[in-house]
N, C-alpha and C positions, 0 to 999 in steps of 0.2 A: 214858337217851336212846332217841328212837327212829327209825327206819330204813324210808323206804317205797322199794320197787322198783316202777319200771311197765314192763312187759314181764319175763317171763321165761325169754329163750331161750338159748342154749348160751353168751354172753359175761357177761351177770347172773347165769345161775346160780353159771358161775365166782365170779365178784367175789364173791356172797353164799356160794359154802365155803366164800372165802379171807379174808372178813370173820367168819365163824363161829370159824375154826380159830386168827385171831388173837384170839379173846377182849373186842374190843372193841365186840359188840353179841352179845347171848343172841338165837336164833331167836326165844323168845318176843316180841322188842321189833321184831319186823321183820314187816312185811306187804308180800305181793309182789302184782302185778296183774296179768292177763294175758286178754285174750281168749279164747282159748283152753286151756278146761278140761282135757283132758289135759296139757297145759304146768303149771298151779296143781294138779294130783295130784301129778306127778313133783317139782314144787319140797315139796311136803307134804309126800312120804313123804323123799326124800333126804335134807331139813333140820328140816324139824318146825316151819317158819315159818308163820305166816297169809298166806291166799291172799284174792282175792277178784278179782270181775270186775269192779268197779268202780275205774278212775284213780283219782277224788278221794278214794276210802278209803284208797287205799295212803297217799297226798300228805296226804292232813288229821292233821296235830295231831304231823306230824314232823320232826325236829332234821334231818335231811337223807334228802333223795329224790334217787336216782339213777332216770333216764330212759334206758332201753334202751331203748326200738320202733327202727325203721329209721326215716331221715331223711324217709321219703317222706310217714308221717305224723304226723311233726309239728304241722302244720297242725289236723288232728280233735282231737290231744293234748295240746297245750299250753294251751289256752285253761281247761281243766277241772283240770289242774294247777294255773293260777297262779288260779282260783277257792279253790282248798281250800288250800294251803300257805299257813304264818303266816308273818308279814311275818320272822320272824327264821329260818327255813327254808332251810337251803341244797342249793341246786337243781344235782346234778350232770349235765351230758350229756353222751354219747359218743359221738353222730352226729356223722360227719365234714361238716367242708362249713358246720355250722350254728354261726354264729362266735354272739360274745359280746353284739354289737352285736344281731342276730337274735333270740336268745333274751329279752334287755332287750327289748326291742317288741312280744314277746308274753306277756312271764311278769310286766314291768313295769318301768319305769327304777330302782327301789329294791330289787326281786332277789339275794339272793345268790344266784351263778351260779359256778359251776365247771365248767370243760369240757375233756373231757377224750377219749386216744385212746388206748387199751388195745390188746390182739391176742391172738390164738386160743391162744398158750402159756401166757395165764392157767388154761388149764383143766388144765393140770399143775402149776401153782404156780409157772411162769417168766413170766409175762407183763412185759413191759415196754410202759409206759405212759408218754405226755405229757401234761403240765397246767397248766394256766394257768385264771387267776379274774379279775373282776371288782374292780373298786375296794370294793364294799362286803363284800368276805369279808375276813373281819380276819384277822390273821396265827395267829392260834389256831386260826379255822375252817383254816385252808387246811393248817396243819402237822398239824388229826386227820386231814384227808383224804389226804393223803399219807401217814398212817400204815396207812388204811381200805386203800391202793392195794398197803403192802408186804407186804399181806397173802396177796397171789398172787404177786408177783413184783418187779422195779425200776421206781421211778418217779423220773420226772427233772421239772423244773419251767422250762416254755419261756417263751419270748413268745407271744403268740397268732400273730406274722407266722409262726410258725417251726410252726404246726398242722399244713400240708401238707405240710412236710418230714417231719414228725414219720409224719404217715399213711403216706408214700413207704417212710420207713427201718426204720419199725417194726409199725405197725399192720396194712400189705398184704404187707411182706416174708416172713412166714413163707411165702407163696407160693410165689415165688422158691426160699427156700430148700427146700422139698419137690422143688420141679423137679429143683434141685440135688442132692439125694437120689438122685430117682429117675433122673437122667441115668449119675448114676455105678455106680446098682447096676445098669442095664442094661448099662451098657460090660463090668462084671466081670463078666456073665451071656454073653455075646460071647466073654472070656475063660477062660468054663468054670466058675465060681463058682455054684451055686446059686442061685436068686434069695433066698429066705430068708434066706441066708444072705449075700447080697451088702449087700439092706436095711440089715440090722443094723449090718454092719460102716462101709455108707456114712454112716449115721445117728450112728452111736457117732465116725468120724471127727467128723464137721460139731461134735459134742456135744465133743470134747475140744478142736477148735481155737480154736470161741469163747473154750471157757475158760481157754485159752492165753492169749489177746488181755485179759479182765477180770482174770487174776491176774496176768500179768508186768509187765502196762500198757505193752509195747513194743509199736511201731506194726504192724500187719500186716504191713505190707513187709517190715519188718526179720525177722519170725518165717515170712517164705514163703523167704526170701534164706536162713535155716536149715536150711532143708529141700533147697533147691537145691544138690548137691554138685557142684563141677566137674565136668563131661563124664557127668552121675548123669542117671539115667530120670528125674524128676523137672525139670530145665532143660525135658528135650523135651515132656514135657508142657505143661508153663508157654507155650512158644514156642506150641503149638498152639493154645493157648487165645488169647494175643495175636492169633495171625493171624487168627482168627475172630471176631476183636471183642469178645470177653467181658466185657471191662469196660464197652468202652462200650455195650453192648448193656445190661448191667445200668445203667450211670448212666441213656442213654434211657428206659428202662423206668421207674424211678423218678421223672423228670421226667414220662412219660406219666401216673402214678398222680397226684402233687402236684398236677397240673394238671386231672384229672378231679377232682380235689378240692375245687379252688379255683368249680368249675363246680358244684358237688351244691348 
């Protein structure tokens, strides 16, 4: 089989080491595209793939195309896309915003289309990803492509209504959580902590409680309520964090993202 990228910037590259390292496409069967020439060096020497400056090169004569550009230009990119992709080609995109309905109207009503919303943790191999297809991806296409996705990280398989949630919780969060990060290694720099060393340890926290939440599968609540010991430093923090809205500040925030979403 073979594999066309068009665009290749810090979110495709991921996708194509994490699709290398799983075995299920050799560099040699992959051509990536990219406007900019330093971008198709660096994809060259990293992975050893074929580059080229031409869209329709990457897109012609491949099992599936994944479409990285930015959503802005869609418009210059699609039309040359759905020129060269064969009619049994499956077309994945990762532009938020650009629903299924969209891309059918310009790639063509018989399309296989997969689309999909990935996040910046794929470039360490955690990325958690949303996906949802078209009527015309058969149940085959859509289970290699979610195996193409476990290749850097989780993927889950939504409704397409559920995209902009998906962007909200996963694909803009890593955001959020950096703040998060950075909010607490500056408290324990306030406290005397080194900042180096505050980092680490706020990071390494944030890193062992998610995975508190995916291995016990007990609810947040229930594993913060663990933490919190009668009349312990830990309640008055928690209070503080209440009183200042933290939660809802994060839920608004996520509604403000979803929503800029549903706009793009």
């Amino acid at each position: 089989m073979k594999l066309g990228v068009v665009g290749l910037g810090n979110m495709a590259t991921a996708i194509v080491g994490g699709i290398i390292k799983s075995g299920l496409f050799a560099p040699a069967d992959i051509t990536g595209s990219d406007a900019y020439e330093p971008q198709r060096k660096k994809a060259e020497k990293s992975f050893g793939i074929k580059t080229t400056g031409d869209n329709a090169e990457a897109a012609g004569g491949k099992d599936y195309v994944i479409i990285a550009v930015k959503p802005q230009i869609y418009e210059d990119v699609l039309p040359g896309i759905a020129g060269a992709a064969g009619k049994n080609t499956v077309i994945i995109s990762i532009a938020p915003g650009k629903t299924l309905v969209y891309l059918e109207d310009r790639l063509g009503k018989d399309a296989k289309i997969v689309r999909l919303m990935p996040n910046t943790p794929a470039l360490v191999g955690e990325g958690c990803t949303g996906a949802c297809r078209n009527s015309n991806v058969s149940d085959e296409e859509f289970a290699f492509v979610m195996k193409l996705l476990s290749g850097f990280g989780k993927a889950f398989e939504v409704k397409e209504s559920q995209m902009d949630a998906v962007v909200a919780v996963s694909g803009s969060s890593p955001a959020y959580v950096f703040m998060l990060i950075d909010a607490m290694a500056d408290g324990a720099v306030a406290e005397g902590l080194d900042r180096a060393t505050a980092i680490k340890m706020a990071a390494q926290a944030v890193l062992g409680s998610a995975k508190m939440v995916l291995e016990t599968g007990k609810h947040p609540a229930e594993l913060k309520d663990m933490v919190c010991s009668p009349a312990g430093t830990t309640i008055d923090a928690v209070a503080v964090l209440e009183e200042s809205g933290f939660r809802g500040a994060v839920i608004d925030a996520m509604g403000a993202c979803a929503e800029k979403s549903r706009r793009i």
